[in-house]
C-alpha positions in Angstrom: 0.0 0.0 0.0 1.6 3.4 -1.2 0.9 6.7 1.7 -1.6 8.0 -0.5 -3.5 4.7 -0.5 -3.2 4.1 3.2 -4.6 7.4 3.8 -7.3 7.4 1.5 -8.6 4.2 4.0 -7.6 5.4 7.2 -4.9 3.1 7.7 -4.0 2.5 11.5 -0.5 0.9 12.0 -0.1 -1.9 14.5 1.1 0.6 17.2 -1.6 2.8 16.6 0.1 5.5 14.4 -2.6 6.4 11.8 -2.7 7.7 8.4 -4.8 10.8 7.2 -4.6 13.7 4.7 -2.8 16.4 5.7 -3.8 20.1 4.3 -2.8 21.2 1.0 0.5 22.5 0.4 2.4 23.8 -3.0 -0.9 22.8 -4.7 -1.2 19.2 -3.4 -2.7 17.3 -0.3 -0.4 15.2 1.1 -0.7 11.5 2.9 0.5 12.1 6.4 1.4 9.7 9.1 0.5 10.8 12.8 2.9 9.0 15.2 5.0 9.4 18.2 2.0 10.1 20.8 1.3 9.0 24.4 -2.5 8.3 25.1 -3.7 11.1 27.4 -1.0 13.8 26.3 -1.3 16.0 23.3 2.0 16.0 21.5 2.4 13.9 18.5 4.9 13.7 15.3 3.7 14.4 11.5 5.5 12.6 8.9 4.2 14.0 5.4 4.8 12.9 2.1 4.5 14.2 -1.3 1.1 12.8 -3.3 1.1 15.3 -6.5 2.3 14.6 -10.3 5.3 12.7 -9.1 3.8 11.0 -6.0 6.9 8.9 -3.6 7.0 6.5 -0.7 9.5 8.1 1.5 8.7 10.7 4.2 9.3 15.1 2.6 8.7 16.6 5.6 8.6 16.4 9.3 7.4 18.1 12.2 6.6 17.7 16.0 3.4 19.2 17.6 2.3 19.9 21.0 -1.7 20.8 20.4 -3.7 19.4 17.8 -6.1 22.6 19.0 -2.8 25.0 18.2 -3.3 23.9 14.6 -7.3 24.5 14.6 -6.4 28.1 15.9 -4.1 28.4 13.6 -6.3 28.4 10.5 -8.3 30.0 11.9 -6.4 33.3 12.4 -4.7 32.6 9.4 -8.6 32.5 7.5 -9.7 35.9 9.5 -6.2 37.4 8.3 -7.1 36.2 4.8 -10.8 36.9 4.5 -10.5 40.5 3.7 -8.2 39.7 0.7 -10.2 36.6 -0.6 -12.0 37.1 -4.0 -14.7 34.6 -3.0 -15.5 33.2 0.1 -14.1 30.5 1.6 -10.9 30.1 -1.7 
């Protein structure tokens, strides 16, 4: 199973680590594989990988995270920032 296709099914591994999709970046959304965590704390580690014209198998990015909420409240000041300068709604 490729990233991409283990996210598209909500793949869990066998220690829990699950895939999902993360948010589009450089025009693309991305397979990503949450990992690292302890049950009952918040931090966790992101692998992402690359799922575009020339999809590949091995990790492009990385990144440690202490709130899953710091990332909701992130968009969201980055969407209230944005609105003013959106053409349409919600693009």
């Amino acid at each position: 199973m490729t990233p991409a296709d283990k996210a598209k099914a909500g793949h869990v591994e066998p220690d829990g680590s699950f895939w999902i999709w993360a948010p589009q970046v450089g025009g693309y959304s991305s397979p990503a594989l949450v990992h690292s965590f302890q049950h009952g704390e918040g931090c966790f580690d992101v692998d992402v990988y690359h799922d575009g014209e020339f999809p590949q198998d091995d990790c492009q990015a990385s990144f440690h995270c202490c709130s899953a909420e710091q990332f909701v409240k992130f968009g969201q000041a980055v969407a209230e920032k944005l609105r003013p300068h959106l053409k349409e709604p919600g693009h």
